[in-house]
CHARMM-style PDB file with segment names, atoms N, HN, CA, C and O in Angstrom:
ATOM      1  N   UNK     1     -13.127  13.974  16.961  1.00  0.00      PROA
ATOM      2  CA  UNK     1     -13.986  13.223  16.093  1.00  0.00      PROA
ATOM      3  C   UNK     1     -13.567  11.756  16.188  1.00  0.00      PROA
ATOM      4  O   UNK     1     -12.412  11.667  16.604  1.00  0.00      PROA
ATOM      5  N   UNK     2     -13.948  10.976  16.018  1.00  0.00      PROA
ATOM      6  HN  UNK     2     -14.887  11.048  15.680  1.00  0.00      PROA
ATOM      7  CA  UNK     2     -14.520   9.584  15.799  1.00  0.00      PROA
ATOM      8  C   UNK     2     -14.543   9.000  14.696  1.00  0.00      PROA
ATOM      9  O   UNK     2     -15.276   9.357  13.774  1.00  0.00      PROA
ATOM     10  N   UNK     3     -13.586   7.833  14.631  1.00  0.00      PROA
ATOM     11  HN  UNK     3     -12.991   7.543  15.381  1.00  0.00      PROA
ATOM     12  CA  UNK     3     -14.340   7.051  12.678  1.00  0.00      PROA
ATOM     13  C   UNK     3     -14.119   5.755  13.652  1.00  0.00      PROA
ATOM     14  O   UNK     3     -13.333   5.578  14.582  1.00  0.00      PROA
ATOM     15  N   UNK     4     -14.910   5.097  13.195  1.00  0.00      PROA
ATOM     16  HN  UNK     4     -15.549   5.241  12.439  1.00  0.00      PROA
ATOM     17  CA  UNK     4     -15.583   3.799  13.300  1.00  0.00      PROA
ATOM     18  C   UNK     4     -15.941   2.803  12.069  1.00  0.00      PROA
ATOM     19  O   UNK     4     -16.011   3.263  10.930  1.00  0.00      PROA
ATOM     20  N   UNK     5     -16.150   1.525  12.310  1.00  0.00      PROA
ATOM     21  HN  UNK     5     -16.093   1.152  13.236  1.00  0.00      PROA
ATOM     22  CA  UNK     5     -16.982   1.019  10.657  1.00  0.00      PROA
ATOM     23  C   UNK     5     -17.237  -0.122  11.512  1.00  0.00      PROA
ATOM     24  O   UNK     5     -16.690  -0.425  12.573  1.00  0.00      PROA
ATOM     25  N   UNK     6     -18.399  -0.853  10.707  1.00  0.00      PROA
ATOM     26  HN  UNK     6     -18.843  -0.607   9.846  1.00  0.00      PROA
ATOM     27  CA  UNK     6     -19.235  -2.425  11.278  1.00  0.00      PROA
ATOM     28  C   UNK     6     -19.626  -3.240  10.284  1.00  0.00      PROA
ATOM     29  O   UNK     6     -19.786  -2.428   9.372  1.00  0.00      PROA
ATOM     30  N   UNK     7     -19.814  -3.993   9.969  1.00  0.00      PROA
ATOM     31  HN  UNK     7     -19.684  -4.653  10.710  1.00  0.00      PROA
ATOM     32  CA  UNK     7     -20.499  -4.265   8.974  1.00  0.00      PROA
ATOM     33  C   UNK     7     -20.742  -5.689   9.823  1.00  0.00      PROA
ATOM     34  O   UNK     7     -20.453  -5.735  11.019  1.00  0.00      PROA
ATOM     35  N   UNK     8     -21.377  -7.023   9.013  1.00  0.00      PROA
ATOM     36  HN  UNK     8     -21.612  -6.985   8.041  1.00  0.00      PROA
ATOM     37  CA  UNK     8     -22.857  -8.151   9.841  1.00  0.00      PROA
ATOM     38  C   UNK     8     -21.815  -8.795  10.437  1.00  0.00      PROA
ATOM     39  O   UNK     8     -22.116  -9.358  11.490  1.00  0.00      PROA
ATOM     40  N   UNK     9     -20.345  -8.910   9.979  1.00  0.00      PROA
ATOM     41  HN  UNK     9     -20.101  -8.453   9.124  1.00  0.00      PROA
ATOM     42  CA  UNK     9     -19.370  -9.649  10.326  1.00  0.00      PROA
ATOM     43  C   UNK     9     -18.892  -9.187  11.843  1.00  0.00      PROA
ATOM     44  O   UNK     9     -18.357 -10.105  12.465  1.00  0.00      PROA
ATOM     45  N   UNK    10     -18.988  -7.963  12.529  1.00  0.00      PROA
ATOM     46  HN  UNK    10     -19.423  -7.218  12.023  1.00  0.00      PROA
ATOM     47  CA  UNK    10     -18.763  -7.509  13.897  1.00  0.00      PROA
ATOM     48  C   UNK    10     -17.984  -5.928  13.507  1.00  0.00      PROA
ATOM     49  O   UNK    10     -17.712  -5.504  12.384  1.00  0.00      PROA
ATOM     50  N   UNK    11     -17.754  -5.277  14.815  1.00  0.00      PROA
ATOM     51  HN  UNK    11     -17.975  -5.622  15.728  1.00  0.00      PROA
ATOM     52  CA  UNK    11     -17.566  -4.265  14.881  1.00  0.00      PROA
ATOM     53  C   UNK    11     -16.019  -3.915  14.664  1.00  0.00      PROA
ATOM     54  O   UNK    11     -15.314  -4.708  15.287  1.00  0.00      PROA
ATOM     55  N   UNK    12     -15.378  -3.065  14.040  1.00  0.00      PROA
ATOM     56  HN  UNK    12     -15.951  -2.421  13.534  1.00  0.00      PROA
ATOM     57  CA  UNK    12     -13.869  -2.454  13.460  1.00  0.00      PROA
ATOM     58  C   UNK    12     -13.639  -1.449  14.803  1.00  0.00      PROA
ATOM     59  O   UNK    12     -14.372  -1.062  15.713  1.00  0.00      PROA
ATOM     60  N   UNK    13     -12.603  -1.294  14.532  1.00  0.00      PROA
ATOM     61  HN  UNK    13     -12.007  -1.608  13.793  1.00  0.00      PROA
ATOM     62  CA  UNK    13     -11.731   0.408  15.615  1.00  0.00      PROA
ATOM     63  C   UNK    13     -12.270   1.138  15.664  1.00  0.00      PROA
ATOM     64  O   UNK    13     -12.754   1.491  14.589  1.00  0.00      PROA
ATOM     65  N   UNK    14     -12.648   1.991  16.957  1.00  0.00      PROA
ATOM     66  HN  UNK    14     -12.254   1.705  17.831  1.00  0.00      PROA
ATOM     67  CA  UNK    14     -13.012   3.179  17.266  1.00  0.00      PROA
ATOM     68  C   UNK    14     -11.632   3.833  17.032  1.00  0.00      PROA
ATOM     69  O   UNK    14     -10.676   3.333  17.626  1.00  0.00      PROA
ATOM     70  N   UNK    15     -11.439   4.840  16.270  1.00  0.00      PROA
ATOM     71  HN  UNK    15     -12.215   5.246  15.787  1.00  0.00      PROA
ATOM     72  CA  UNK    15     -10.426   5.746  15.912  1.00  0.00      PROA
ATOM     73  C   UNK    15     -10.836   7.504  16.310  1.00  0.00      PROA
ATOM     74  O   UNK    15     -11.688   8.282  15.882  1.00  0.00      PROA
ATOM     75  N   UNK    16      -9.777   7.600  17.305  1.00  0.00      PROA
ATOM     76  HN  UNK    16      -9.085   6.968  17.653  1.00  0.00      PROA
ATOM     77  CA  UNK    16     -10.202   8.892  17.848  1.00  0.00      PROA
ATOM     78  C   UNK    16      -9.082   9.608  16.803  1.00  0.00      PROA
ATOM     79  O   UNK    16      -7.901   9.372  16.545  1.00  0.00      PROA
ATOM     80  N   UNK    17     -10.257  10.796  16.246  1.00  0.00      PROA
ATOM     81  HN  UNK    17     -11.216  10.987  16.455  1.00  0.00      PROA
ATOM     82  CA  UNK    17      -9.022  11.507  15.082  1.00  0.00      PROA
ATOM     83  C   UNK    17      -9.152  13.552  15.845  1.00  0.00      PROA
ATOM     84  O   UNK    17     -10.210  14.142  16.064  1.00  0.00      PROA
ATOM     85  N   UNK    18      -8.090  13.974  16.004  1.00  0.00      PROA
ATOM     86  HN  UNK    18      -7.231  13.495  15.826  1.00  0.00      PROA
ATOM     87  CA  UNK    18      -7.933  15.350  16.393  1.00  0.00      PROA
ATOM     88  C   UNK    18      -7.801  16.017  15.292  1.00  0.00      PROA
ATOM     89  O   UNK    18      -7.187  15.794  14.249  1.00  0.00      PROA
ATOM     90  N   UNK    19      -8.539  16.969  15.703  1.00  0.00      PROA
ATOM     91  HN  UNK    19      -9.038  17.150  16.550  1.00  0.00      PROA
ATOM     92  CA  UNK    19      -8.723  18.284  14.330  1.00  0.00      PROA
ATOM     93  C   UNK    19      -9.606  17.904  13.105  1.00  0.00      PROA
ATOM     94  O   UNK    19     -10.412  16.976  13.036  1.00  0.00      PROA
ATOM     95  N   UNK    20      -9.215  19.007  11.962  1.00  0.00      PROA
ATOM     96  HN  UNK    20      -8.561  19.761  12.019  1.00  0.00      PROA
ATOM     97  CA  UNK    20      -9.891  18.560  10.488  1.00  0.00      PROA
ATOM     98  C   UNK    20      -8.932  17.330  10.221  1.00  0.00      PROA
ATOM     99  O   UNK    20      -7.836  17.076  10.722  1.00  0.00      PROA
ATOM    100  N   UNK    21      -9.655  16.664   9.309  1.00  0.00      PROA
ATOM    101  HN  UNK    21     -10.545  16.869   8.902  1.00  0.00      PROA
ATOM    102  CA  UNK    21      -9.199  15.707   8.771  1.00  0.00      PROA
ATOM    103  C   UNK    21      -9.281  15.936   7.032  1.00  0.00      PROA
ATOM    104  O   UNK    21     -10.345  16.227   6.486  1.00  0.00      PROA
ATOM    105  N   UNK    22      -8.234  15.790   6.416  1.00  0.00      PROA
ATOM    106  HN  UNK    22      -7.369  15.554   6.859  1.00  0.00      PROA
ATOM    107  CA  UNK    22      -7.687  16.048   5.279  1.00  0.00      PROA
ATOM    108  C   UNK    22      -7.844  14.205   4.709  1.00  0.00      PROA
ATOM    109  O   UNK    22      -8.116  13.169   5.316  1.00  0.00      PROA
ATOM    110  N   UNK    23      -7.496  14.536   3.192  1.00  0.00      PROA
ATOM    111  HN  UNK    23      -7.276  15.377   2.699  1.00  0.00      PROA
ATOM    112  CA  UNK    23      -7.798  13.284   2.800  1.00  0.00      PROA
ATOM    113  C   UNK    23      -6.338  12.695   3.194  1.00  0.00      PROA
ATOM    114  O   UNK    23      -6.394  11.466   3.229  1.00  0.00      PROA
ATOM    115  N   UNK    24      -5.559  12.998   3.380  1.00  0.00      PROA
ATOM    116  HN  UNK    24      -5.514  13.997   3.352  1.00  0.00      PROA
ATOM    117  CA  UNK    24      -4.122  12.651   3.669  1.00  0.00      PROA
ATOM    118  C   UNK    24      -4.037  11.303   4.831  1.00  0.00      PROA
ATOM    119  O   UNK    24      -3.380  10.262   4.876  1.00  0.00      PROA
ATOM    120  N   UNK    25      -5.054  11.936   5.697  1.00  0.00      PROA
ATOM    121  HN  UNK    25      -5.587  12.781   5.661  1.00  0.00      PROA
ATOM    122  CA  UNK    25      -4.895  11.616   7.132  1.00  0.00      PROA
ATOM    123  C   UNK    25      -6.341  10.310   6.907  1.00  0.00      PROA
ATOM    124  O   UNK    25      -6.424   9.162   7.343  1.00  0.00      PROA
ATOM    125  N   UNK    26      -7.292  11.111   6.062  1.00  0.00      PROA
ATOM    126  HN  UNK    26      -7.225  12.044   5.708  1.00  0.00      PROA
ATOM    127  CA  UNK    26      -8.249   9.874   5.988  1.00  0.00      PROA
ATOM    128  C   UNK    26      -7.927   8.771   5.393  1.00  0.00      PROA
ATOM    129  O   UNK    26      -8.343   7.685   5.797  1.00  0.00      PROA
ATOM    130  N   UNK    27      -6.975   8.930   4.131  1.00  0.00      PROA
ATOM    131  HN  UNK    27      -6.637   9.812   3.803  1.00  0.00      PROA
ATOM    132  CA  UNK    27      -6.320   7.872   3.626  1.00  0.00      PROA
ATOM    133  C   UNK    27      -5.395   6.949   4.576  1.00  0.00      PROA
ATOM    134  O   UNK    27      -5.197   5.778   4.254  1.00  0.00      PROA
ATOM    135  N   UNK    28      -4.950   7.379   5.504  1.00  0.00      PROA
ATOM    136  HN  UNK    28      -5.111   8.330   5.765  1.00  0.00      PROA
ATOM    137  CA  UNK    28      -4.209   6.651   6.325  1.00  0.00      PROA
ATOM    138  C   UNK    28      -5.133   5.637   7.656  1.00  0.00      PROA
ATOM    139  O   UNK    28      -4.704   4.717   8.352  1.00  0.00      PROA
ATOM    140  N   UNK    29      -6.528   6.280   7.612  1.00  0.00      PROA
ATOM    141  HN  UNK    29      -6.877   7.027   7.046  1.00  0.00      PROA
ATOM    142  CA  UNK    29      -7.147   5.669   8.518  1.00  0.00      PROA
ATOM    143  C   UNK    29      -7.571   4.596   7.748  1.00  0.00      PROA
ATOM    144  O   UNK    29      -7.630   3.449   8.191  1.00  0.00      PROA
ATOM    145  N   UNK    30      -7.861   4.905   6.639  1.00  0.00      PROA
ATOM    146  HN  UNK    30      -7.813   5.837   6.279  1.00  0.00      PROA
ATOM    147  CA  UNK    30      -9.105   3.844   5.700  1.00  0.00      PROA
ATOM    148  C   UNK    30      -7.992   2.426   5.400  1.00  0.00      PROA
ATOM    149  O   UNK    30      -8.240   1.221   5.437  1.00  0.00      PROA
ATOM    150  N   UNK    31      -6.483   3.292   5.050  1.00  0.00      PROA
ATOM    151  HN  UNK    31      -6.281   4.271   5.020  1.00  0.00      PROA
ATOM    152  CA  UNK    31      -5.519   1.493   5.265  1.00  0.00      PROA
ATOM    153  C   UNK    31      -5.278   1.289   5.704  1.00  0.00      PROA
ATOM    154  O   UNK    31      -4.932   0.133   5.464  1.00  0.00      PROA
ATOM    155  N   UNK    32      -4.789   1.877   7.593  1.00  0.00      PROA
ATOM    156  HN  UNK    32      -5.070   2.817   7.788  1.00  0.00      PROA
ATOM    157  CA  UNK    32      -4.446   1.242   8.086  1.00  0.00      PROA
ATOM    158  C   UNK    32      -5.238   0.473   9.112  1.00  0.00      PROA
ATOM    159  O   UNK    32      -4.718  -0.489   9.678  1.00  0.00      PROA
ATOM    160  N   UNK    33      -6.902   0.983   9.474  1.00  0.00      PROA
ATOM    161  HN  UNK    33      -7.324   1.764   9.015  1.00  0.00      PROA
ATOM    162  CA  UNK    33      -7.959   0.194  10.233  1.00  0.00      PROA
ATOM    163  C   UNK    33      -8.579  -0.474   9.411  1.00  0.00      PROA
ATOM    164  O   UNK    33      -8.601  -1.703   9.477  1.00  0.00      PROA
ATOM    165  N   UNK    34      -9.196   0.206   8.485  1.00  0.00      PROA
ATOM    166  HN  UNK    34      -9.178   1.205   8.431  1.00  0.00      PROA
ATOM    167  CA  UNK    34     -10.141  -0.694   7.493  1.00  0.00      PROA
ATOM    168  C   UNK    34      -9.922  -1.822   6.597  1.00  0.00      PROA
ATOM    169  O   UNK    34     -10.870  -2.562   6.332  1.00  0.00      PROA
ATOM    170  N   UNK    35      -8.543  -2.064   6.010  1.00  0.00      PROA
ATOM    171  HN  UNK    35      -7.774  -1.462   6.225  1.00  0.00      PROA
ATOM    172  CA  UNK    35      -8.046  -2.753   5.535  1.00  0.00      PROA
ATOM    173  C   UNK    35      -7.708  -3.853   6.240  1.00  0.00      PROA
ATOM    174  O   UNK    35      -7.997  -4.919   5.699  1.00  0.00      PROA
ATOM    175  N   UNK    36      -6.994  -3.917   7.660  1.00  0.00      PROA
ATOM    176  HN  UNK    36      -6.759  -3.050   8.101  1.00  0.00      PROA
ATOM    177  CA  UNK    36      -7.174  -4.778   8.483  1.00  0.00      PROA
ATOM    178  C   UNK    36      -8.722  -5.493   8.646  1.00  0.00      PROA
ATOM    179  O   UNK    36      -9.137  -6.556   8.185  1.00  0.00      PROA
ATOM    180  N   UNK    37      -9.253  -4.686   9.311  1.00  0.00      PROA
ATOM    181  HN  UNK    37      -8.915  -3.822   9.686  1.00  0.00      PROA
ATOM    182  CA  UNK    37     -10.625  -5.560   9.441  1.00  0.00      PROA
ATOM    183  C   UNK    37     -11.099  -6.340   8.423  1.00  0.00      PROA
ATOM    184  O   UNK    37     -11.725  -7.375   8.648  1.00  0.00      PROA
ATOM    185  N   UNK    38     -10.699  -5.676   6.599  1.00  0.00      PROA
ATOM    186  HN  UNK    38     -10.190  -4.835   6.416  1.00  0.00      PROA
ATOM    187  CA  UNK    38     -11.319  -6.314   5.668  1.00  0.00      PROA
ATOM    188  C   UNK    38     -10.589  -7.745   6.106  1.00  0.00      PROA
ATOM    189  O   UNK    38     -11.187  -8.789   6.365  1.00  0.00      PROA
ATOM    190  N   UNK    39      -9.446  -7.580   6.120  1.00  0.00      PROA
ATOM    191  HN  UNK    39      -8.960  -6.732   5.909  1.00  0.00      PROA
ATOM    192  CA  UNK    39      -8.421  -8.740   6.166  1.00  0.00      PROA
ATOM    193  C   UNK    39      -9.196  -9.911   7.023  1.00  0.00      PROA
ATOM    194  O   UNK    39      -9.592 -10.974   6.546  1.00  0.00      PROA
ATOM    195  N   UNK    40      -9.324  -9.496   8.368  1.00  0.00      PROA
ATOM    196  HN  UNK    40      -9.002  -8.632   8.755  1.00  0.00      PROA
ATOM    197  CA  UNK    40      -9.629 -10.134   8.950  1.00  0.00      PROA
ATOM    198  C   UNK    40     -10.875 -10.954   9.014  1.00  0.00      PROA
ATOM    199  O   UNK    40     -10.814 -12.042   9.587  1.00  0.00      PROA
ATOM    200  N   UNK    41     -12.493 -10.371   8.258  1.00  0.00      PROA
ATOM    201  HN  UNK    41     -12.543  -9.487   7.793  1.00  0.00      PROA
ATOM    202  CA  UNK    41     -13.743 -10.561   8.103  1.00  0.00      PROA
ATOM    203  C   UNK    41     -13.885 -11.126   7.292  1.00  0.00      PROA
ATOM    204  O   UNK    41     -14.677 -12.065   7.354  1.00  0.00      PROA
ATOM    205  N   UNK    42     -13.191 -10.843   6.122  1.00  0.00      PROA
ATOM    206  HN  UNK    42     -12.547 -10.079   6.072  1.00  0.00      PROA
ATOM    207  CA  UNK    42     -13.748 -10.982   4.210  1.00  0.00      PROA
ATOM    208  C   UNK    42     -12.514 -11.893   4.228  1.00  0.00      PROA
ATOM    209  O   UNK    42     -12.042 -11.678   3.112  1.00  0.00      PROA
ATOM    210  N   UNK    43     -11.616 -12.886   4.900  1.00  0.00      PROA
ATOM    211  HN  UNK    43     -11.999 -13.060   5.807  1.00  0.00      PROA
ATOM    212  CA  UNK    43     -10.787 -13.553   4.407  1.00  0.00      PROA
ATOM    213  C   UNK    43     -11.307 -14.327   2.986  1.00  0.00      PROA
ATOM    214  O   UNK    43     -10.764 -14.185   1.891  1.00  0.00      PROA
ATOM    215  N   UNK    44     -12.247 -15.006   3.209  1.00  0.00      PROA
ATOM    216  HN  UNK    44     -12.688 -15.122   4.099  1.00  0.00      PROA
ATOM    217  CA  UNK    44     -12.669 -16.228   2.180  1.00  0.00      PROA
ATOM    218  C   UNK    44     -14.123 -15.393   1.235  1.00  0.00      PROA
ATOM    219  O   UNK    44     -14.881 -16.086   0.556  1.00  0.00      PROA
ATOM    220  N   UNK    45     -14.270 -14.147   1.332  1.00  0.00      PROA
ATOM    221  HN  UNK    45     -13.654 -13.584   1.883  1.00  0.00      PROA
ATOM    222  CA  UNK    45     -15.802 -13.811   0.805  1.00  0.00      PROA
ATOM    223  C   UNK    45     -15.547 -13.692  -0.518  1.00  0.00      PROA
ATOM    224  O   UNK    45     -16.579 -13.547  -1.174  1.00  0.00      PROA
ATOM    225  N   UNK    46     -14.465 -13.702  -1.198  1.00  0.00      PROA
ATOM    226  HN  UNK    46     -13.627 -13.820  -0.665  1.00  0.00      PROA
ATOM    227  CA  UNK    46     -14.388 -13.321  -2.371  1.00  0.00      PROA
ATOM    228  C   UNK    46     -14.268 -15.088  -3.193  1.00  0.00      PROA
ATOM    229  O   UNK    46     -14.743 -15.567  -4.223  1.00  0.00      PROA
ATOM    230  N   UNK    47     -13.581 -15.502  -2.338  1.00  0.00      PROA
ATOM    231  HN  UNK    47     -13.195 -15.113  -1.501  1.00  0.00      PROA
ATOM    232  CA  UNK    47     -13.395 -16.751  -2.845  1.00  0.00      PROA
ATOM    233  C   UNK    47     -15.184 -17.527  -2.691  1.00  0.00      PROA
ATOM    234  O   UNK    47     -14.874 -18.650  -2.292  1.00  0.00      PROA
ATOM    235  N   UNK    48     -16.195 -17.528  -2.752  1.00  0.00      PROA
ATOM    236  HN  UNK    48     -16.447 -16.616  -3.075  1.00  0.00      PROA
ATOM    237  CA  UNK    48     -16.981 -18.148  -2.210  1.00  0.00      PROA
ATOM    238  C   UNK    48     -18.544 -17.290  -3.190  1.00  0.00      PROA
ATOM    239  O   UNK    48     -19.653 -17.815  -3.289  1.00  0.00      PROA
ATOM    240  N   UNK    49     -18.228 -16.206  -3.653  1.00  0.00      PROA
ATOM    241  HN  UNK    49     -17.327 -15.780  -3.573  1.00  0.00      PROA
ATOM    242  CA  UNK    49     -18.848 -15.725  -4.835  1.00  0.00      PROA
ATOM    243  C   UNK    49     -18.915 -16.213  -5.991  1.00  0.00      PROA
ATOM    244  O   UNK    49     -17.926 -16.256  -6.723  1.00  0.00      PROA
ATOM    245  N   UNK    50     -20.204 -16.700  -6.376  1.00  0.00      PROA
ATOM    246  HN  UNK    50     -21.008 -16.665  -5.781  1.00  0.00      PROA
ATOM    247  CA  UNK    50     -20.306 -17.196  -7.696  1.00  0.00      PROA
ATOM    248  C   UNK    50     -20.560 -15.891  -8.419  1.00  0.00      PROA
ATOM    249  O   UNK    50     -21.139 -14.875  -8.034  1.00  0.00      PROA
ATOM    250  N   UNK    51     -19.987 -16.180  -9.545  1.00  0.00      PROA
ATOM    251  HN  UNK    51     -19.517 -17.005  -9.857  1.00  0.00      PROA
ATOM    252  CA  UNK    51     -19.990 -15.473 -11.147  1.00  0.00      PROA
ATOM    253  C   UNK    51     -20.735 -15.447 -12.038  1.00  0.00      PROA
ATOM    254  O   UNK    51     -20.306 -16.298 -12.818  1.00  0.00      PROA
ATOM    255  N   UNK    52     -21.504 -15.060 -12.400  1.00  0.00      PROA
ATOM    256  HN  UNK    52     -21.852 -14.369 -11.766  1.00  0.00      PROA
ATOM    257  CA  UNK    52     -22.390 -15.359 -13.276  1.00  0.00      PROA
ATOM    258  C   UNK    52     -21.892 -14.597 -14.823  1.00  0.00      PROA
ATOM    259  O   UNK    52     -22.157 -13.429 -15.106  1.00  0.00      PROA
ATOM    260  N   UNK    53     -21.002 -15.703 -15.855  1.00  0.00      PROA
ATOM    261  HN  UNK    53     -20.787 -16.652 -15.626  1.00  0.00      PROA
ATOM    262  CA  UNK    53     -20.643 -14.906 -17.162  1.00  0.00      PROA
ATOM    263  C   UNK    53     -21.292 -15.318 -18.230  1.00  0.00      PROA
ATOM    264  OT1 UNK    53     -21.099 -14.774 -19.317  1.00  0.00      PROA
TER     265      UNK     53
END
């Protein structure tokens, strides 16, 4: 199996995963690829959101 993610900012890791995948193992994909990419894409997106209170 395959996990992947994209979003408008460009394309994240193709992650080749063997067997079932448990949340154990998904948890480890989701911080250690996805979190990067956030890192890398969304540096300034949060900072750059207006608030409306």
């Amino acid at each position: 199996m395959l996990w992947g993610v994209f979003s408008l900012q460009g394309l994240g890791p193709l992650v080749p995963l063997e067997g079932r995948v448990i949340a154990k193992q998904y948890k480890f994909v989701l911080s250690d690829h996805l979190y990067s990419m956030m890192k890398h894409f969304c540096n300034n997106f949060f900072q750059t959101l207006i608030l409306h209170t």
